[in-house]
C-alpha positions as CSV (number, residue, x, y, z in Angstrom):
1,X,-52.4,-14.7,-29.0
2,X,-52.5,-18.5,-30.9
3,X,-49.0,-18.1,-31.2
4,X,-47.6,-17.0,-28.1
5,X,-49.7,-19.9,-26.6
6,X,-48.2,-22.4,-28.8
7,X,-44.8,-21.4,-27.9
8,X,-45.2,-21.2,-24.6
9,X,-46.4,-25.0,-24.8
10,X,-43.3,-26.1,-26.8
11,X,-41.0,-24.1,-24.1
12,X,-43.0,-26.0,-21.7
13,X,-42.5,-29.5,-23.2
14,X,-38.6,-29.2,-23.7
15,X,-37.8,-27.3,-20.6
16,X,-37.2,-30.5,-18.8
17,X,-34.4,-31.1,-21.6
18,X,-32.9,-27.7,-21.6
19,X,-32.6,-27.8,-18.1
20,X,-30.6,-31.2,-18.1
21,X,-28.3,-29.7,-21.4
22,X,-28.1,-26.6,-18.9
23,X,-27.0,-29.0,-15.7
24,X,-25.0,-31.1,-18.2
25,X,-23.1,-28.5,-19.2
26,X,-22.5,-27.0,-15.5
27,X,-21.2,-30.0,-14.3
28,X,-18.7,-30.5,-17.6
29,X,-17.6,-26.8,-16.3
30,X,-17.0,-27.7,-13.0
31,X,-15.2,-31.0,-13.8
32,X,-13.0,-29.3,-15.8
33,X,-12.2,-26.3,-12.9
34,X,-12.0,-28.7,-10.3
35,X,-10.1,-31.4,-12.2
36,X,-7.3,-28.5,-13.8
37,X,-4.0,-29.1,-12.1
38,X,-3.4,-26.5,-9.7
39,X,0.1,-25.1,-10.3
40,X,0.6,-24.4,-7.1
41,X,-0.5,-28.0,-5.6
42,X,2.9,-29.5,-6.0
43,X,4.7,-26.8,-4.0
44,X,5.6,-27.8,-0.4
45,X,4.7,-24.6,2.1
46,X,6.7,-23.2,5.0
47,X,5.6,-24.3,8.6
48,X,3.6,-26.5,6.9
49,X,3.2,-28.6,10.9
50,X,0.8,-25.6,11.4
51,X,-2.3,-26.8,11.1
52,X,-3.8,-24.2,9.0
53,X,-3.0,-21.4,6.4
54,X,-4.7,-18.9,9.1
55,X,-1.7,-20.0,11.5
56,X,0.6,-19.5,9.5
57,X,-0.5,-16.0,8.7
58,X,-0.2,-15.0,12.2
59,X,3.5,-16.8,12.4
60,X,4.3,-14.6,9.0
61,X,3.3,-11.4,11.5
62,X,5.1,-11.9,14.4
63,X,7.9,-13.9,13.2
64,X,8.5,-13.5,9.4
65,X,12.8,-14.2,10.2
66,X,11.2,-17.7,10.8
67,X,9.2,-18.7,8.2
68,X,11.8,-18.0,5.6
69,X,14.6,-19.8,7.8
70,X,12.8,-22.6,8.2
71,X,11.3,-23.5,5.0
72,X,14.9,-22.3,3.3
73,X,16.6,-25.1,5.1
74,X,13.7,-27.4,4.3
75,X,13.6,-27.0,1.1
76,X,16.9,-25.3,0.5
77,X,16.6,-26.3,-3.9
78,X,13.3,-26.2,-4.4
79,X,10.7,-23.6,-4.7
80,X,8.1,-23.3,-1.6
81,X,5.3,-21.2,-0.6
82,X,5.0,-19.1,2.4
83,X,1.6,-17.5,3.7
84,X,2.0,-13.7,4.4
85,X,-0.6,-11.1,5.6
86,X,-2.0,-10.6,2.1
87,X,-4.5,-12.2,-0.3
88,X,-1.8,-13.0,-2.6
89,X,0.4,-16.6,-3.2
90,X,4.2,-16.2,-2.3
91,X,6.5,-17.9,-3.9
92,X,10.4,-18.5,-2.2
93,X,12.9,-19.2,-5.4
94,X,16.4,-20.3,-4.2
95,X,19.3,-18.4,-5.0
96,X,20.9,-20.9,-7.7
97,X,17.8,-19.5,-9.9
98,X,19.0,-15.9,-9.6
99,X,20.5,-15.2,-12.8
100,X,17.5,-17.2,-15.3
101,X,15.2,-14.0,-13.0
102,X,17.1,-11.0,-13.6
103,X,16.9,-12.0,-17.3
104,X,13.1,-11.9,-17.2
105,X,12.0,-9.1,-19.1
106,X,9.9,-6.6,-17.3
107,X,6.1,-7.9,-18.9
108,X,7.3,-11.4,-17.3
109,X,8.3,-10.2,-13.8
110,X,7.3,-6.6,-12.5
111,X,9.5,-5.1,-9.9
112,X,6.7,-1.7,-9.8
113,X,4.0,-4.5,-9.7
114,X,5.7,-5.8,-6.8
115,X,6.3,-2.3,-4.9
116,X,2.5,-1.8,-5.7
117,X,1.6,-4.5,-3.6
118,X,4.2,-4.8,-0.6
119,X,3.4,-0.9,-0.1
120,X,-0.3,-0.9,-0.8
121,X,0.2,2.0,-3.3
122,X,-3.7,1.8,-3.9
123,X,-3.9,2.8,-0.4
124,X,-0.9,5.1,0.2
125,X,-0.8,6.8,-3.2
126,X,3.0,6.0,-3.9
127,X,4.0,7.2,-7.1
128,X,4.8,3.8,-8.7
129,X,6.3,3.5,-12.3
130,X,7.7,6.5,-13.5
131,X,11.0,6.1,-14.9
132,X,12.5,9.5,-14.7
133,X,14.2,8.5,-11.1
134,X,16.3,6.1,-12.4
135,X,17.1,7.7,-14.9
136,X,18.3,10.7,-13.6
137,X,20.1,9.0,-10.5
138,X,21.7,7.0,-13.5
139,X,22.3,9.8,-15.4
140,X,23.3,12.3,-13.2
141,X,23.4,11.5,-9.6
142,X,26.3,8.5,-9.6
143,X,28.4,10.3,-12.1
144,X,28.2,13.9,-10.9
145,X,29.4,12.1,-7.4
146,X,33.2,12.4,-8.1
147,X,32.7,16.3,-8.1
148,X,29.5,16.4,-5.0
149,X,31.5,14.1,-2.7
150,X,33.5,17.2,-1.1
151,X,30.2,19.4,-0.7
152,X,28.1,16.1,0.6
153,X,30.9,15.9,3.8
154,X,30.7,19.7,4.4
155,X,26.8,19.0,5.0
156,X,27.5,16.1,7.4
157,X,30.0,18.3,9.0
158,X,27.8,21.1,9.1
159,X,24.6,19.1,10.1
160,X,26.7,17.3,13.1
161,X,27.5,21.0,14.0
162,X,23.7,21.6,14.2
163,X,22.5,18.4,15.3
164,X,24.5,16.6,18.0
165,X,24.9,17.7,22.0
166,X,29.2,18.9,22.7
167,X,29.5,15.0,24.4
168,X,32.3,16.2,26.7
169,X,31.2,13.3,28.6
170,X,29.6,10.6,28.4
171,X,26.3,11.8,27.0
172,X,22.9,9.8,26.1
173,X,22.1,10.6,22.1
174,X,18.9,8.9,20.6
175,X,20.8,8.5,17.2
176,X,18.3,7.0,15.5
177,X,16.5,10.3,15.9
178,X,19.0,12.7,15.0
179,X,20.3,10.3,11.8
180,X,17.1,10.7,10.1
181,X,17.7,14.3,10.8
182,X,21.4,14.5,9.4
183,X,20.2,12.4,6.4
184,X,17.5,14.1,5.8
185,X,19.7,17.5,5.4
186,X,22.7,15.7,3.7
187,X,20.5,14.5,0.6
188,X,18.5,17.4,0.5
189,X,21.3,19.3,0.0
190,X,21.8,17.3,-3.3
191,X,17.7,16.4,-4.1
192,X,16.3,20.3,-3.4
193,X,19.5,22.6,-2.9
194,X,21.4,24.1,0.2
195,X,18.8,26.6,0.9
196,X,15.9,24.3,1.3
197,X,17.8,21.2,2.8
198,X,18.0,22.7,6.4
199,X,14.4,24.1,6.6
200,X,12.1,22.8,9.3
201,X,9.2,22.6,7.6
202,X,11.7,20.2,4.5
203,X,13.1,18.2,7.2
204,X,10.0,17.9,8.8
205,X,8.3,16.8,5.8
206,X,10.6,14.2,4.1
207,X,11.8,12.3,7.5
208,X,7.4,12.4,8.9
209,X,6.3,11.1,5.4
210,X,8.7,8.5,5.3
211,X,7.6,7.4,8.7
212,X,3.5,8.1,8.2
213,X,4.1,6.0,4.7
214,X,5.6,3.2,6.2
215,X,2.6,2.9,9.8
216,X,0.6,3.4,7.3
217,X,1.4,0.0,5.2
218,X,1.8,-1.9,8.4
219,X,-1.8,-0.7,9.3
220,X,-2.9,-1.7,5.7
221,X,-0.9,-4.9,6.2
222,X,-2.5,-6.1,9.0
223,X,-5.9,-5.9,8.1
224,X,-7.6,-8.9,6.8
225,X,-7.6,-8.4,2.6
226,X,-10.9,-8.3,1.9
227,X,-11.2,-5.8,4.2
228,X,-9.3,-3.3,2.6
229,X,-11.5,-2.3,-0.1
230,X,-13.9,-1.2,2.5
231,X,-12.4,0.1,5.2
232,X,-8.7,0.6,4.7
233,X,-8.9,4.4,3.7
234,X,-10.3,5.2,7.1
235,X,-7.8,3.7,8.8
236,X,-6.5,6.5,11.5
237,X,-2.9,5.9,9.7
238,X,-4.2,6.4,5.8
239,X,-5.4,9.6,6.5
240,X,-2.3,10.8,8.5
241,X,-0.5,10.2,5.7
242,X,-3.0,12.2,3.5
243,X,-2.7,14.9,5.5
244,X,1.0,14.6,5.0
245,X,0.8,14.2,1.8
246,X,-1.3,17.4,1.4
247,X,1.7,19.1,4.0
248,X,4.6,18.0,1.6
249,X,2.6,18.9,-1.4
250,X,2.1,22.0,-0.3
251,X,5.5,22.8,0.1
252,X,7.1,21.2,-2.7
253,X,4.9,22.4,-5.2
254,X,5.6,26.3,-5.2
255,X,9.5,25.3,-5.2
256,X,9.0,23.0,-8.5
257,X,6.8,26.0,-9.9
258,X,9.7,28.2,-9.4
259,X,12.0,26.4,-11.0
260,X,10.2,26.1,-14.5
261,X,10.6,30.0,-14.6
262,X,14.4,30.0,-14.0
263,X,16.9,30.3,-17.4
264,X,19.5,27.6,-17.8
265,X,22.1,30.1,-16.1
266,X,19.9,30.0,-13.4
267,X,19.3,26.7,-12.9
268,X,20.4,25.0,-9.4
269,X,22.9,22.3,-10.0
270,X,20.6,19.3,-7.7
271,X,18.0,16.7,-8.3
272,X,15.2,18.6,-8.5
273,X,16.6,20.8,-11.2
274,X,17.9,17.2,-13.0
275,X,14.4,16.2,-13.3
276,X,13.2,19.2,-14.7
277,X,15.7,18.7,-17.2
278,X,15.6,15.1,-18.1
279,X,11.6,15.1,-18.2
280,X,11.8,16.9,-21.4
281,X,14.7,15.7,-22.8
282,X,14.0,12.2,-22.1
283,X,10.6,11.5,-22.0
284,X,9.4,13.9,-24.1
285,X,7.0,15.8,-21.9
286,X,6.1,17.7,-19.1
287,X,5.3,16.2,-15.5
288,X,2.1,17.8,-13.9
289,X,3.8,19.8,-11.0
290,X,2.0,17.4,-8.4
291,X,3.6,14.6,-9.7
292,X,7.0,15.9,-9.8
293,X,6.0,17.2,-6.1
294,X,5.2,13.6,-5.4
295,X,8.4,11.9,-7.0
296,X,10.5,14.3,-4.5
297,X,8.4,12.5,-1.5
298,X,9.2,9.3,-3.0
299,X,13.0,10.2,-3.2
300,X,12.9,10.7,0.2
301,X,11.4,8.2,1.2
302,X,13.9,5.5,-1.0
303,X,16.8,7.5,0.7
304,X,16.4,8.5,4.1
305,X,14.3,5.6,5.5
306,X,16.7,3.3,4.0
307,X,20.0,5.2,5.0
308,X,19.1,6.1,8.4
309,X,18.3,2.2,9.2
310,X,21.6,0.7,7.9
311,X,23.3,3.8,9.4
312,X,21.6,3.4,12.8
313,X,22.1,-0.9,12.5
314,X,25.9,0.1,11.9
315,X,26.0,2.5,14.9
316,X,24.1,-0.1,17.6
317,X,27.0,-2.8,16.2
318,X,30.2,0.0,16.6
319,X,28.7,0.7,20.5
320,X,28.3,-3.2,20.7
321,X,31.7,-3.6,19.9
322,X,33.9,-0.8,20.7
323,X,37.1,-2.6,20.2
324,X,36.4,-2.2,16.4
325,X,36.2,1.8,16.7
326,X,39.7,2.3,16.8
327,X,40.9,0.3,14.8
328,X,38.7,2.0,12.0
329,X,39.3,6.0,13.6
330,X,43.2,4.7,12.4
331,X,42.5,4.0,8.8
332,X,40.2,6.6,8.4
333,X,42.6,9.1,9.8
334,X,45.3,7.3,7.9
335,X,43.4,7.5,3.9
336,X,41.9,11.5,5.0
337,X,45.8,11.9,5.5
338,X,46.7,10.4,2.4
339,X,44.3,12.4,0.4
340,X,44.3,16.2,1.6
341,X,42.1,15.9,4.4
342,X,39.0,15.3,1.6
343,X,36.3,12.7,1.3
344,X,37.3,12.2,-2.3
345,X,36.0,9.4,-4.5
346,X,39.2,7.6,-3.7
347,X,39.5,8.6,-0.4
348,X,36.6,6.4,0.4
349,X,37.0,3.5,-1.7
350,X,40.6,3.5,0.2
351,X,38.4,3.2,3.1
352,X,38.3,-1.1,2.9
353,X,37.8,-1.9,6.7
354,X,34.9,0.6,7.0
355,X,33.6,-1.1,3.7
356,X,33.5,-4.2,5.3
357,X,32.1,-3.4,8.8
358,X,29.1,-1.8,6.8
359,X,28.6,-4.9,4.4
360,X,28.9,-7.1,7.6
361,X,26.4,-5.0,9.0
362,X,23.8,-5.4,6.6
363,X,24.0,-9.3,5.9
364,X,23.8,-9.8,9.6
365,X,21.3,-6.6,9.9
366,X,19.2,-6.4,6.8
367,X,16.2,-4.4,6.7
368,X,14.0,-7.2,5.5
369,X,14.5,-11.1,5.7
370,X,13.4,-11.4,1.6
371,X,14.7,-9.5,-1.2
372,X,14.3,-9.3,-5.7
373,X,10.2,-9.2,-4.7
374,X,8.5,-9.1,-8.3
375,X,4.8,-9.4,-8.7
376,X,4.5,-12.3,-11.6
377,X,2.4,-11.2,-14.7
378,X,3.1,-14.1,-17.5
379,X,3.5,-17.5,-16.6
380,X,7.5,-18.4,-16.7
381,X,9.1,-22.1,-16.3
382,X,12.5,-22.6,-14.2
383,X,15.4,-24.9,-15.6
384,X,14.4,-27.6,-13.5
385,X,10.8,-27.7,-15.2
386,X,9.0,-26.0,-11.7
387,X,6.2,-23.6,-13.4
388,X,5.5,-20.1,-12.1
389,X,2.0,-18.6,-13.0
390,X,0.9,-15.9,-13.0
391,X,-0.5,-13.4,-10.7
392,X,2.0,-14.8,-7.7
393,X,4.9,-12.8,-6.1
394,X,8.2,-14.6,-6.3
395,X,11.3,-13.6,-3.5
396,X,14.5,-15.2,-2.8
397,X,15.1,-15.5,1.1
398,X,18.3,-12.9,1.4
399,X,18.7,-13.4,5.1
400,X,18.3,-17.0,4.9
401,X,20.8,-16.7,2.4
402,X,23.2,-14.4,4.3
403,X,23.2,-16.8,7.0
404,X,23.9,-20.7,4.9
405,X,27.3,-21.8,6.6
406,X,27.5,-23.2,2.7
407,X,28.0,-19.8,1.8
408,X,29.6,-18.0,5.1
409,X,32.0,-19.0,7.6
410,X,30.1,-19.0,11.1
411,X,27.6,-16.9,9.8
412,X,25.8,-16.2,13.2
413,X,28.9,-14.1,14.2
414,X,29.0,-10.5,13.7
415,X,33.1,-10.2,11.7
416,X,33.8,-6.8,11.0
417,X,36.6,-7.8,8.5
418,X,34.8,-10.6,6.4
419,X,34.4,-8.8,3.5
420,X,37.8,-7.0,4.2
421,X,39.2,-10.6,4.1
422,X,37.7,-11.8,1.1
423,X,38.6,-9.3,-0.9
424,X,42.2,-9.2,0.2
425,X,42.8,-13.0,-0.6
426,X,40.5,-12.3,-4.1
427,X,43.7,-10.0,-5.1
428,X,46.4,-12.3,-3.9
429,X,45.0,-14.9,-6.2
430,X,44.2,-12.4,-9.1
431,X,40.6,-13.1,-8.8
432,X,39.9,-9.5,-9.7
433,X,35.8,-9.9,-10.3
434,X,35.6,-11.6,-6.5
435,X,36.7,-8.4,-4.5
436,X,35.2,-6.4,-6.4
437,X,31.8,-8.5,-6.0
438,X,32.8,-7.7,-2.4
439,X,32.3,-4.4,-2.0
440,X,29.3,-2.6,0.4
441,X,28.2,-0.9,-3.3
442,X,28.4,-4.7,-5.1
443,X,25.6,-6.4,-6.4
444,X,26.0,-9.9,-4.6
445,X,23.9,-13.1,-5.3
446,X,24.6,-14.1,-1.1
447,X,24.2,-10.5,0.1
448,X,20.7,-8.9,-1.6
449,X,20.2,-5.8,0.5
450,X,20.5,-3.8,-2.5
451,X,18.7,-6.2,-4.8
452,X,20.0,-7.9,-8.2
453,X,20.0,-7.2,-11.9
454,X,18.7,-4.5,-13.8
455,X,16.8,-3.2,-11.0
456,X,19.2,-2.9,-8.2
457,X,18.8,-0.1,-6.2
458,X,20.2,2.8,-8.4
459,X,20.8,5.5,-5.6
460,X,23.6,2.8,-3.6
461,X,26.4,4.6,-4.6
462,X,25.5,7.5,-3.2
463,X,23.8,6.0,-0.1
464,X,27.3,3.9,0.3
465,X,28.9,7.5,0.3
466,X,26.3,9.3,2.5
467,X,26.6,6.5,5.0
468,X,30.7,6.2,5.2
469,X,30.7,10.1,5.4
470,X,28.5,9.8,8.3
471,X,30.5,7.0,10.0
472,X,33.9,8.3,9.6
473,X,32.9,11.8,11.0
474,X,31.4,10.4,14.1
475,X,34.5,7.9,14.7
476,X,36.5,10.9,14.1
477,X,35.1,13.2,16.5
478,X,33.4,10.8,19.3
479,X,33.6,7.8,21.3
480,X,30.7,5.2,22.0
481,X,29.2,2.9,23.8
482,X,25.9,1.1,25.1
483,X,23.9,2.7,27.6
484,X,25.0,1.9,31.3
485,X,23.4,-2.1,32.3
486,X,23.6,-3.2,28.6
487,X,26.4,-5.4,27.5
488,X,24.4,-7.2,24.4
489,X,23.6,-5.0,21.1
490,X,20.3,-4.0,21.1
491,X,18.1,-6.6,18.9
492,X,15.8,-5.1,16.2
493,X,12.0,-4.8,16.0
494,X,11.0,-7.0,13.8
495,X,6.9,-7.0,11.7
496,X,6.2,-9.5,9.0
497,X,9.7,-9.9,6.3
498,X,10.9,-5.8,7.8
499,X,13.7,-5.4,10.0
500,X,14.1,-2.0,11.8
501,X,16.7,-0.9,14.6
502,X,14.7,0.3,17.2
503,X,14.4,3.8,17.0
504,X,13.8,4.4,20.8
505,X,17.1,3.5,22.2
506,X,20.1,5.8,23.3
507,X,23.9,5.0,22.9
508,X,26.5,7.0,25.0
509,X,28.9,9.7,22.8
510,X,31.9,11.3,24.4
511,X,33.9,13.8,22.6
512,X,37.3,12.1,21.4
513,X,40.3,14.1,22.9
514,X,42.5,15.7,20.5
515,X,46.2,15.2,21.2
């Protein structure tokens, strides 16, 4: 009892010095938090004549196309920050830095990590990661197109057949709605097989996950950040898609089951079957049966979200411009001829105006005003000495890009032929790399719909293919043109950096007569 006494006097006596040491040592810590350079604190900001971050948030929401045009041309060489919807920093990088990114490795600069976050993945469960789909659209899908390119056009015959009205005259088609339809059919046929493709319930399923994914992130979007945690899983959206989710996966998951009891001779010659494959052979291992359900949903939704809205921008511009239709119904008619009637390899490569009308379509029609998104995981330094930390998202402004006068000739105007052009004076003057850097399939630095480096989008040469199939059949068999009172293409709907055609509007079809 002496003891504890006596110690409890000498706590007493030095307390008043612990407690300074303690205060001292507080205030070193938060010298040295407050005083650490900020690596951000040097970066200008977009809109930065709003008056606070909070305003800028809400310009970010309703007009993204903006905010990236705007602080591009303000600081057109130099890195800026733009305030989006979400908790974190966003970093714009100027195009000239392009190459020194793509040679990042993947620890550095995460293109998953950055999918993660844009689409909320905590939230809407997309499978994020898993390097089987590249690999098998690298190892099978783009070079098993040479031989699938005849049976891909029979679909998109055959699901024009089932899809669109007779058009003997002048007949209102919501195209938007019956694309996803006819997209949703034609890749099936080459992700799940012929006999599953044209289901209902598989149509229904990969066009209303695609669509209850993507409300879904817009709901999680718009909700303050630190909400999330708390409430975003009873967000009315989350739990449609659940319930998709739990639709798809009960419907996919029998199939995949299937499959794993089928012999080699047995085996379907499609995606599905290539995964089965290449999971073993490859990675060493099995896929639980709900993950490779889950990987199916996620092909869809890569494909036919993506497809139908370039297709659907591309139709909008051929009814906006109808003198263009014939001049493109000539050469299509004109290769077809030249290459027995067949949507051969060749065949559509031969196809250069329609290559070019497409391109042109998606630099003046992308689906989102920003493109190489990658979430930041090590701190990196630029050749001009600019740091990036970590725990940022970096993005070069492609639209911004797609629309410098440095880089375009009148760049506001819609030219079918651009690309056409360029590439046809490339050959003249030997410049063999230019045309083909040209292309709608090409991996451009001033056109980044389909991304750049390593991870550009793997499946575009088989989108490319999907989406020329679709065109040249329609210019083949119909005529179109904007609905009656409209004489200006319809504009897009356009939420935080996406850019969607709207997907209410009709165009006018009539069947082309056959001399």
């Amino acid at each position: 009892m002496a003891q504890t006494e006596t110690l409890l006097q000498t706590l007493a006596a030095k307390l008043p010095l612990l407690l300074s040491t303690a205060g001292l040592l507080l205030a070193v810590f938060l010298a040295q938090v407050l005083l650490k350079e900020n690596p951000l604190a040097n970066l200008p900001v977009a809109l930065d004549d709003l008056p606070s971050d909070e305003k800028r948030r809400q310009a970010y929401l309703t007009r993204a196309k903006d905010v990236y045009t705007s602080g591009y041309k303000k600081f057109k060489d130099r890195v800026f920050r733009i305030i989006t919807s979400n908790k974190y920093h966003v970093l714009i990088v100027p195009p000239k830095y392009l190459n020194e990114l793509k040679n990042l490795p993947d620890d550095t600069v995460s293109f998953d990590g950055a999918i993660e976050q844009t689409m909320h993945a905590k939230y809407t469960k997309l499978e994020i990661g898993h390097k089987l789909i590249p690999y098998i659209v690298k190892s099978n899908l783009t070079p098993s197109l040479v031989r699938l390119n005849p049976t891909i056009a029979e679909e998109v015959q055959e699901s024009f057949r089932r899809e669109m009205p007779e058009c003997d005259d002048w007949t209102p088609v919501n195209i938007n709605y019956k694309l996803l339809r006819i997209v949703a059919m034609v890749s099936g046929r080459v992700f799940i097989g012929p006999e599953l493709s044209r289901s209902e319930e598989y149509v229904d399923a990969a066009i209303n996950y695609t669509i209850d994914l993507m409300r879904a992130r817009e709901a999680v979007d718009t909700m303050r950040p630190w909400l999330r945690p708390f409430l975003a899983n009873r967000l009315p959206e989350v739990k449609k898609l659940n319930e998709r989710l739990a639709q798809a996966d009960a419907f996919i998951r029998p199939i995949v089951e299937d499959r794993r009891k089928l012999s080699k001779e047995q085996a379907p010659d499609d995606m599905l079957q290539w995964m089965l494959n290449g999971q073993s052979e490859k990675f060493g291992g099995e896929y639980k049966t709900e993950t490779l359900a889950r990987l199916q949903l996620g092909i869809s939704f890569a494909a036919i979200h993506t497809t139908t809205m370039t297709t659907t921008n591309a139709f909008y511009n051929l009814a906006a411009f109808p003198q263009y239709v014939s001049v493109l119904r000539d050469e299509v008619r004109e290769v077809l001829a030249q290459h027995n009637n067949t949507f051969t390899s060749p065949a559509l490569q031969a196809m250069k105006k329609l290559d070019s009308f497409i391109k042109e379509t998606m630099r003046v029609n992308p689906a989102g005003f920003a493109s190489f998104q990658r979430r930041v995981n090590k701190p990196f330094t630029l050749s001009n000495g600019q740091v990036i930390p970590a725990d940022v998202m970096i993005e070069v402004p492609g639209h911004a890009i797609a629309q410098d006068p440095e880089f375009f000739v009148n760049p506001d105007r819609f030219d079918p032929w651009r690309f056409y052009d360029i590439r046809q004076k490339a050959r003249e003057q030997g410049a063999v790399e230019e045309a083909a850097q040209n292309q709608f399939v090409s991996v451009n630095p001033l056109v980044l719909t389909f991304g750049y480096g390593r991870h550009a989008c793997p499946g575009r040469f088989f989108a490319a293919n999907e989406i020329k199939m679709i065109i040249a059949n329609t210019i083949l068999m119909y005529d179109m043109k904007l609905m009656d009172g409209h004489d200006q293409r319809y504009p897009n709907i356009e939420f935080g950096v996406s850019s969607i055609p709207d997907p209410t509007k009709e165009l006018l079809f009539k069947r082309v007569e056959i001399a």
